[in-house]
C-alpha positions in Angstrom: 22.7 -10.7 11.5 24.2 -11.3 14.7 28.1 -10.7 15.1 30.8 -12.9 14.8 31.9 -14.3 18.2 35.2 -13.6 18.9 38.2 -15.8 18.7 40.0 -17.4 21.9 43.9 -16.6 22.0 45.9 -19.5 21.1 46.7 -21.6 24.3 50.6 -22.1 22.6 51.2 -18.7 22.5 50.0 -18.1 26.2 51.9 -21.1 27.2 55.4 -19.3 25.6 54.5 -16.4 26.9 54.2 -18.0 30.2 57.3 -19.9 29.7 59.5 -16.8 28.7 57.8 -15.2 32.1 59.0 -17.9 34.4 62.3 -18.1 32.8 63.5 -14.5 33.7 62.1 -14.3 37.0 64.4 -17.1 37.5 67.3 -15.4 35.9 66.6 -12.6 38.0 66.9 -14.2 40.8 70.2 -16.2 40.6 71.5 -12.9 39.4 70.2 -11.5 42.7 71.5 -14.3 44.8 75.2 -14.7 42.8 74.9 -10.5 43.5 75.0 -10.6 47.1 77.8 -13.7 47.5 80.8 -12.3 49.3 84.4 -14.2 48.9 85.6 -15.4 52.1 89.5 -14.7 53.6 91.5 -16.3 55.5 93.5 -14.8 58.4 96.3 -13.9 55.6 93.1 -12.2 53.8 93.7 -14.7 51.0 90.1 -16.0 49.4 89.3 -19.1 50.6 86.8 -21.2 48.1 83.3 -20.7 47.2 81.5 -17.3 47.9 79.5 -17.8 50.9 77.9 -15.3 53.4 78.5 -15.8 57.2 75.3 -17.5 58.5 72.2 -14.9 59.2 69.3 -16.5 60.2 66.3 -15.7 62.6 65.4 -19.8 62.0 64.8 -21.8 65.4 68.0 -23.6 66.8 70.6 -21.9 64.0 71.9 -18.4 65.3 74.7 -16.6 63.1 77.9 -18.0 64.3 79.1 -13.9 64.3 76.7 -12.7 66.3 79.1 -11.8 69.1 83.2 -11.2 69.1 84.8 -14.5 69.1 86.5 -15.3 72.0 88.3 -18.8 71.8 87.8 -19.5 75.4 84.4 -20.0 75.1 84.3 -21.5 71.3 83.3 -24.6 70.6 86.0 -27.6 71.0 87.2 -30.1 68.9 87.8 -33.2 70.8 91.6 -34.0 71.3 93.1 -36.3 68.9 90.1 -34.8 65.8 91.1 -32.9 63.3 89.0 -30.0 62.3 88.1 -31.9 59.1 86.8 -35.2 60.7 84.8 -32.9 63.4 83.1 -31.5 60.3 82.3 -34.5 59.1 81.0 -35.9 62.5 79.0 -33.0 62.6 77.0 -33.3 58.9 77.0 -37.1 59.9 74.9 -36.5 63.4 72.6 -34.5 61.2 72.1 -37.5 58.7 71.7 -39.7 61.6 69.4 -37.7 63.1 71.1 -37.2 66.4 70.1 -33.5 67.0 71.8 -33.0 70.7 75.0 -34.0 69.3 74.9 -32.0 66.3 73.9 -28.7 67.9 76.1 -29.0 70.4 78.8 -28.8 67.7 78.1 -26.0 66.4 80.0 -22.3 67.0 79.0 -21.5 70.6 77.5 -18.7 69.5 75.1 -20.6 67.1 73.8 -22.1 69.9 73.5 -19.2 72.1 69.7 -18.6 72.4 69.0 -21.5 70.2 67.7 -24.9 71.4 67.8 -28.5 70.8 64.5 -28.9 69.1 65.0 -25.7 67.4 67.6 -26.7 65.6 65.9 -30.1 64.8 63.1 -28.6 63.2 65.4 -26.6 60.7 67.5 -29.4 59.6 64.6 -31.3 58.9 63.4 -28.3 57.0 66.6 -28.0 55.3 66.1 -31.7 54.1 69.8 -32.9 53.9 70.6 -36.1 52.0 74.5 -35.7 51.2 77.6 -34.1 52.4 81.1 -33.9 51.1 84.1 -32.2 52.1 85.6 -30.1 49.3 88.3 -28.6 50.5 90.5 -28.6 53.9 93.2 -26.0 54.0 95.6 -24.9 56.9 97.1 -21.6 57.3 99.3 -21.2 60.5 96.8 -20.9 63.4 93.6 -21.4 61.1 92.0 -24.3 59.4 89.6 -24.0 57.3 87.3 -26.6 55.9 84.7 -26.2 52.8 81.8 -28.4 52.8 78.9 -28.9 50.1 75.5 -30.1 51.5 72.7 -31.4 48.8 69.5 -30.2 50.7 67.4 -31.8 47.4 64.7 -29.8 46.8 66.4 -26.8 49.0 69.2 -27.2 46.3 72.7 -27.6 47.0 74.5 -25.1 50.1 78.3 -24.6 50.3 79.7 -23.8 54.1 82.8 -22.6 55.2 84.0 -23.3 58.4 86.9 -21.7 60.1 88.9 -23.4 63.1 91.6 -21.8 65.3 94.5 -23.1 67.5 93.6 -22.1 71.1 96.7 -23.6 73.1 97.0 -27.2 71.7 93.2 -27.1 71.1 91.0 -26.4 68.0 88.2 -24.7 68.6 85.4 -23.8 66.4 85.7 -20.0 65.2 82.6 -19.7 62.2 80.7 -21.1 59.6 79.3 -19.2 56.8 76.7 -21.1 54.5 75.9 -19.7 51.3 73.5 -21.0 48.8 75.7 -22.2 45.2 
């Protein structure tokens, strides 16, 4: 008598099991992320919106707007007669309209340092933008700072904090930390 054959798991079960898996790998990993958020200050070290992390990336065309001491006479600067919130705004808006030289070139100068024009191109795109808002615009003194949500669809959706300072009767363009909410 030969022996019974032996019974295949149940394919529910495997799928739960599965399920369960997938589920806290995912928890894991927002805990990880939340984790490593930092709160932001402005210059009165009061926290200033969402948690974000100043940019850190070794991505073409994006440096870390702290990768060197600021120094506002070479910052970046906002045209006369533009607030810090409408430059912002221009700035996601170039993006969306695809018009990469203008964009870059509005980033913190040292964003751009060692960065290029079709570097910077090629991660937006990655990125995949759709949307933009301003959430919050806040002036301190010397300092403005403006919060800024971007939906990059699949990428999910990114706050960024930027931080403007007076330099004479100028603004110029001190940081912007991007952290993933």
């Amino acid at each position: 008598m030969a022996p019974a054959p032996a019974q295949a798991p149940n394919k529910t079960v495997l799928y739960l099991l599965g399920a369960v898996v997938l589920l806290l790998v995912v928890v894991i990993a927002v805990v990880v992320v939340k984790g490593q958020s930092a709160t932001p200050t402005n210059a009165a070290g009061t926290a200033v919106g969402a948690s974000v992390t100043p940019t850190a990336t070794s991505m073409p065309g994006v440096g870390s707007s702290n990768a060197a001491a600021f120094d506002a006479a070479t910052a970046t600067k906002v045209p006369a007669g533009t607030t810090p919130e409408n430059f912002v705004k221009q700035y996601y808006q170039a993006i969306l309209d695809k018009k990469w030289d203008v964009a870059f070139k509005m980033q913190p100068a040292t964003s751009q340092q060692g960065g290029t024009v079709d570097g910077f191109k090629q991660t937006q795109t990655g990125y995949g933008m759709t949307t933009f808002k301003v959430v919050s615009s806040k002036a301190a003194g010397t300092d403005t700072t403006v919060e800024v949500e971007q939906n990059l669809g699949a990428n999910g959706t990114w706050g960024v904090l930027w931080t403007f300072v007076k330099n004479g009767n100028d603004w110029v363009v001190k940081s912007r930390a991007v952290s993933m909410k």
